[in-house]
C-alpha positions as CSV (number, residue, x, y, z in Angstrom):
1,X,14.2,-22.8,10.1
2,X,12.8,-25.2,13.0
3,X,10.2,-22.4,13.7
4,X,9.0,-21.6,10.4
5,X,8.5,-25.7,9.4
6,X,6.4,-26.1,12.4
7,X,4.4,-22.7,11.8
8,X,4.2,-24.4,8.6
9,X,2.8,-27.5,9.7
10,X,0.2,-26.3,12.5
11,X,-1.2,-24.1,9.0
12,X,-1.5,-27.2,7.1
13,X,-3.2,-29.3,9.9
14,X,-5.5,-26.0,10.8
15,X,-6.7,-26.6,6.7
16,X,-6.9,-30.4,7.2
17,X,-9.2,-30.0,10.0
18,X,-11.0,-26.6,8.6
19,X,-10.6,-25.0,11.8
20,X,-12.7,-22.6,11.4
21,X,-15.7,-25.1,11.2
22,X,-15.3,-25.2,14.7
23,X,-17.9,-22.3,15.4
24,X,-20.6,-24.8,14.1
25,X,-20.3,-27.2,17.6
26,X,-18.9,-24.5,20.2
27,X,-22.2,-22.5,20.5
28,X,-24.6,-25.1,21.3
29,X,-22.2,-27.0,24.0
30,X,-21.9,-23.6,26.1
31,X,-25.6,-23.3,25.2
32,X,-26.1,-25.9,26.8
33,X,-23.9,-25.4,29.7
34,X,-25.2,-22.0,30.5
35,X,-28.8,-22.6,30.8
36,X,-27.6,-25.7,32.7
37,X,-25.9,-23.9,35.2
38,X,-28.6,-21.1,35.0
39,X,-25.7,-18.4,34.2
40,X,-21.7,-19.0,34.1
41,X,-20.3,-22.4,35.2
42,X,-17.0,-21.2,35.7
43,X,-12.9,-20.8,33.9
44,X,-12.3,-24.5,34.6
45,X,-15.7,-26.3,32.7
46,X,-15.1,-23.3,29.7
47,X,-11.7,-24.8,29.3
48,X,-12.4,-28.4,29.3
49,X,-15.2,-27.6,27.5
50,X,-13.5,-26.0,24.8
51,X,-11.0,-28.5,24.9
52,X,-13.5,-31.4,24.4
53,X,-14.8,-29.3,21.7
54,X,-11.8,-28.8,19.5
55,X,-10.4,-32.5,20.5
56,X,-13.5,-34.1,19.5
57,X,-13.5,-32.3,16.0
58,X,-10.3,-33.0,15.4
59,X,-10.5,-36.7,16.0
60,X,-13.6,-37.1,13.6
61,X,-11.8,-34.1,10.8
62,X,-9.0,-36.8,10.9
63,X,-10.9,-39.7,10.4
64,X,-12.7,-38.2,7.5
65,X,-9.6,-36.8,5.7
66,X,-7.6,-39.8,6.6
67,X,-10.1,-42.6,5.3
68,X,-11.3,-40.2,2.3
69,X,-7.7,-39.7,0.3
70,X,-8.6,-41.7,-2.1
71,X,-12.3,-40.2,-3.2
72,X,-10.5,-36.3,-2.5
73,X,-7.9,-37.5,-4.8
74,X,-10.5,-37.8,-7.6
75,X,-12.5,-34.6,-6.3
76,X,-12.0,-31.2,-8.2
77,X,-13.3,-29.1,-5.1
78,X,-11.2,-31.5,-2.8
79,X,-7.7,-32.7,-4.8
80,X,-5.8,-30.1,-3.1
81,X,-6.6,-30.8,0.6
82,X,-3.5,-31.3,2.8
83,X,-3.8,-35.2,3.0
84,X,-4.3,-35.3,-0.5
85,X,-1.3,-33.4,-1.9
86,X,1.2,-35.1,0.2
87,X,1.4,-31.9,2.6
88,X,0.1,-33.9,5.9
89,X,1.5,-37.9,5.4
90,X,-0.9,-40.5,6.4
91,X,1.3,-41.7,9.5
92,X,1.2,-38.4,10.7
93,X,-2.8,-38.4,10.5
94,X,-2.7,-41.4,12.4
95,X,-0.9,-39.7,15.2
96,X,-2.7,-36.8,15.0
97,X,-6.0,-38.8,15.6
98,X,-5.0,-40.9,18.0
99,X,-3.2,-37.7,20.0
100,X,-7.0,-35.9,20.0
101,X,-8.5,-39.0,20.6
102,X,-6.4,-39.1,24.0
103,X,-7.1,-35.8,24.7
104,X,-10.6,-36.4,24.6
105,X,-10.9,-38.9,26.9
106,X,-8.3,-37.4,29.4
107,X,-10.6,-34.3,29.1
108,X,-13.7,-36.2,29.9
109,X,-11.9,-37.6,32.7
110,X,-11.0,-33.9,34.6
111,X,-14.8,-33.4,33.9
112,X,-16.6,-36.2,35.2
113,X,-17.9,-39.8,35.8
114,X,-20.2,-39.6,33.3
115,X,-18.1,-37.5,30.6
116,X,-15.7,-40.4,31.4
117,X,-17.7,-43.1,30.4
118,X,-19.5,-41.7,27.2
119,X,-16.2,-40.6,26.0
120,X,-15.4,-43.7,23.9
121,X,-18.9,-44.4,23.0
122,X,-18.8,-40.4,21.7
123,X,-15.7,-40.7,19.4
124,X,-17.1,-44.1,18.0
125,X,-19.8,-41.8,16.8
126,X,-17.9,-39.3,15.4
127,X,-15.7,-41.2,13.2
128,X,-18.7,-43.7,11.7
129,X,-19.6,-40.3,9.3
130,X,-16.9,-41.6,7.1
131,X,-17.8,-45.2,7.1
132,X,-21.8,-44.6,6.4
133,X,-21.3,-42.1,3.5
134,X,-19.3,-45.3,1.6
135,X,-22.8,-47.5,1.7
136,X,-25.5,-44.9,3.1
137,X,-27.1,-42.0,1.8
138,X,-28.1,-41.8,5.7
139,X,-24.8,-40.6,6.7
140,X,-25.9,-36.8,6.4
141,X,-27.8,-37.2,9.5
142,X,-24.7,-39.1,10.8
143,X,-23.1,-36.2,11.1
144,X,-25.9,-34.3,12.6
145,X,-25.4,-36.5,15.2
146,X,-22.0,-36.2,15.7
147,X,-22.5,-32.3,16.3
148,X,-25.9,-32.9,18.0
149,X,-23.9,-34.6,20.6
150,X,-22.3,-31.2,21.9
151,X,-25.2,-29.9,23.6
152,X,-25.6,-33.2,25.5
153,X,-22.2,-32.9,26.4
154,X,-22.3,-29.8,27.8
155,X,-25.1,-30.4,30.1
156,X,-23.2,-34.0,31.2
157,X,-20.1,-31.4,32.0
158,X,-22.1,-29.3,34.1
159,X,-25.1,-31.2,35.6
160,X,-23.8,-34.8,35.3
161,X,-27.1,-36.1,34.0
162,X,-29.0,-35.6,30.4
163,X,-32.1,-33.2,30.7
164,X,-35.3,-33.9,28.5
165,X,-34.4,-29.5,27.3
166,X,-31.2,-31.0,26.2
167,X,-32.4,-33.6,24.0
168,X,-34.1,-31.4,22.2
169,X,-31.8,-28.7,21.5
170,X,-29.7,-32.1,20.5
171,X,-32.5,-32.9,18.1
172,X,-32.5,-29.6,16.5
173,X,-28.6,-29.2,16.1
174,X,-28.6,-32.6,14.7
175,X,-31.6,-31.4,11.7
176,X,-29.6,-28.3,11.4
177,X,-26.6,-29.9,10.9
178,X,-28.6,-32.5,8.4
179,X,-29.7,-29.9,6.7
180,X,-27.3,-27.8,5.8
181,X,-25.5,-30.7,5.0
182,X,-27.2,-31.6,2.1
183,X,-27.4,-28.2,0.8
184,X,-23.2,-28.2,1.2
185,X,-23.3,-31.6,-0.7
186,X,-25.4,-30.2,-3.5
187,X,-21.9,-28.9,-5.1
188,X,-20.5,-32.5,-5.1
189,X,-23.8,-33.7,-6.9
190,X,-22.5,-35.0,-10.4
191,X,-19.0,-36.2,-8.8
192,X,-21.4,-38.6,-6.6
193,X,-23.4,-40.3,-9.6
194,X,-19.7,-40.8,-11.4
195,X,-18.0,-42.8,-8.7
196,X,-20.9,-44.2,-6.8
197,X,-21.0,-42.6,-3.6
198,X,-24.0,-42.1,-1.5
199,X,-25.8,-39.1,-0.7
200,X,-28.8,-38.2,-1.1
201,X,-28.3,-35.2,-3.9
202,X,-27.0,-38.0,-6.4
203,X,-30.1,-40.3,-5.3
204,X,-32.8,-37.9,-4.8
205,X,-31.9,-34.9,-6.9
206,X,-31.0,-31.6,-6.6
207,X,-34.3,-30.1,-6.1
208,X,-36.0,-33.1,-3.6
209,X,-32.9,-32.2,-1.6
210,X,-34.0,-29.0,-1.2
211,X,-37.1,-29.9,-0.2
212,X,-36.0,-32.5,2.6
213,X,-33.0,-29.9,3.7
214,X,-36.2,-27.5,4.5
215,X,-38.3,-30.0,5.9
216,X,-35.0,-30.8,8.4
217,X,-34.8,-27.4,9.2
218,X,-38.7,-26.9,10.1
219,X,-38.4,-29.3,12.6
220,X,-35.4,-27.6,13.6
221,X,-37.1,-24.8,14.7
222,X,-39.5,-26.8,16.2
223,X,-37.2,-28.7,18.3
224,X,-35.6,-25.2,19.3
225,X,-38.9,-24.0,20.3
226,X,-39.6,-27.1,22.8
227,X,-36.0,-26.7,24.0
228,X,-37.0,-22.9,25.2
229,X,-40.7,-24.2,26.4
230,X,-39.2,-26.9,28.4
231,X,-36.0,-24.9,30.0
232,X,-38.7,-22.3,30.8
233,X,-36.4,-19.6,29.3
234,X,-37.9,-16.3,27.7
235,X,-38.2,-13.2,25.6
236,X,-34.3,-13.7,24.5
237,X,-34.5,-17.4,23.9
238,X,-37.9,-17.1,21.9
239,X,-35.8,-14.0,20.5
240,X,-32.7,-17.0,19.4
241,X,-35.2,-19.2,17.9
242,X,-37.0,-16.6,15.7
243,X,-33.7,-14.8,14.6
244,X,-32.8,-18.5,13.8
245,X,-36.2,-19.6,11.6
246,X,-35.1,-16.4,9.6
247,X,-31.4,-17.3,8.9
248,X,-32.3,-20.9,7.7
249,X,-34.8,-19.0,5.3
250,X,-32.4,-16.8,4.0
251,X,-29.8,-20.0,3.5
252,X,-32.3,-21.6,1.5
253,X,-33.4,-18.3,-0.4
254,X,-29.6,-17.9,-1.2
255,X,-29.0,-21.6,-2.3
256,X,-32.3,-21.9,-4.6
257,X,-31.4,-18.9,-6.6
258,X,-27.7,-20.2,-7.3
259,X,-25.9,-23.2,-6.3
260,X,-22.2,-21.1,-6.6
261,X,-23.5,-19.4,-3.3
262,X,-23.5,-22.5,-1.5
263,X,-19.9,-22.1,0.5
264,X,-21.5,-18.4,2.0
265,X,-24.9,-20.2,2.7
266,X,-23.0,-22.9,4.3
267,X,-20.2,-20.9,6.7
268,X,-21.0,-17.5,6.9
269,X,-25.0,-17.9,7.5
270,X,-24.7,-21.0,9.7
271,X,-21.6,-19.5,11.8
272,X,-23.6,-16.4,12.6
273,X,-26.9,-18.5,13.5
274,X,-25.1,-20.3,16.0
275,X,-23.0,-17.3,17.5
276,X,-25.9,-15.2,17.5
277,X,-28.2,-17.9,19.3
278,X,-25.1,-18.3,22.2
279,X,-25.4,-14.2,22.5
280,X,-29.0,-13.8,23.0
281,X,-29.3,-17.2,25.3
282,X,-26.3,-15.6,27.6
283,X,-28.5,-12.6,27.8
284,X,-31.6,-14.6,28.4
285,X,-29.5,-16.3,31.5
286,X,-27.3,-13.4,32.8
């Protein structure tokens, strides 16, 4: 009984987190840590790096769900959500974001100096998303930032310093993330203009949303193409930021012709971007 209430509860906390989200950050911090190290940087930085990772994102999934029951209560798409429907209670939220939020900082601390002492700073970040989106149709690029941080985190994990390469695959994960954000956000359009929440589909419209979601994702590529120039990295890189240009096309092909095709533009196209780019810039380094 014991067993099967705690398998129970991990499944409810791996939906209140969407775990699977997690292949949006992971790429771009070993990214980031590869061409840092110039090839592999060893069992123990993949471990606190992934460890970071998830931690991180499960502090700021927390926050979010945790400050955000009462606008998912009212939500259609989101009613059903664990912390909505009573199966995640908000004390045990609480715990659960505080427990990551330790995590974090404990793995920033086996990392190093650095690591350490943007730790705080870093989760003070990534739980403002939820804050900004109450009184700022800025907070889409909020959370670009929050995920643009894990490239600059993986170079602080492997060199101990920021490099001007890292900045601007930072920069680019950030649009990305911007980006596609709005697109994902396009589905929650109407429910925006009735309660008075701010984004920039319910104060721009659906179609100048479009437009800025594809002017983000230009300068994405361009960002990615200065972060290859300036790492001096090659044919496989170039290769990652081509194969890249095309699968932000396609996601905005597929969302322009029908708007119910946003949850595949939004997971499957963006998780196979970033995997895709981590496989051909391991190649370009190896």
């Amino acid at each position: 009984m014991t067993r099967v209430f705690w398998k129970e509860k991990l499944a409810h906390f791996s939906e209140l987190v969407v775990l699977k989200h997690s292949v949006f950050a992971l790429p771009f911090i070993f990214i980031a840590m590869l061409v840092a190290a110039k090839g592999w940087f060893g069992w123990k930085l993949l471990m606190l790096g992934v460890l970071a990772a998830v931690s991180a994102r499960n502090f700021a999934m927390g926050v979010n769900r945790y400050l955000d029951r009462d606008i998912d209560r009212l939500n259609p798409r989101t009613k059903s959500r664990p912390s909505v429907d009573g199966r995640v209670s908000a004390s045990q939220m609480i715990w659960f974001i505080a427990l990551n939020a330790l995590v974090f900082i404990l793995t920033a601390f086996f990392i190093n100096t650095l690591a350490f002492a943007l730790s705080v700073p870093i989760l003070i970040v990534l739980g403002a998303y939820t804050f900004f989106k109450r009184f700022s149709a800025a907070a889409h690029l909020v959370l670009g930032i929050s995920l643009g941080l894990a490239p600059i985190a993986g170079v602080v994990a492997v060199l101990g310093d920021v490099t001007l390469w890292s900045v601007y695959l930072a920069l680019g994960v950030t649009l990305w993330v911007a980006g596609f954000d709005l697109l994902y956000s396009l589905q929650d359009i109407e429910f925006d203009k009735a309660h008075g929440l701010h984004s920039v589909p319910s104060r721009f419209g659906a179609q100048n949303t479009m437009y800025i979601a594809g002017m983000l994702h230009v300068l994405t590529v361009i960002f990615w193409a200065a972060f290859v120039y300036e790492a001096n990295l090659g044919f496989f890189a170039i290769a990652a930021v081509l194969f890249s240009a095309g699968m932000l096309a396609y996601e905005h092909h597929i969302v322009h012709k029908d708007f119910s095709k946003i949850d595949k533009a939004f997971f499957t196209v963006n998780g196979y971007l970033g995997f895709v780019f981590l496989f051909l810039i391991i190649a370009e380094v190896m």
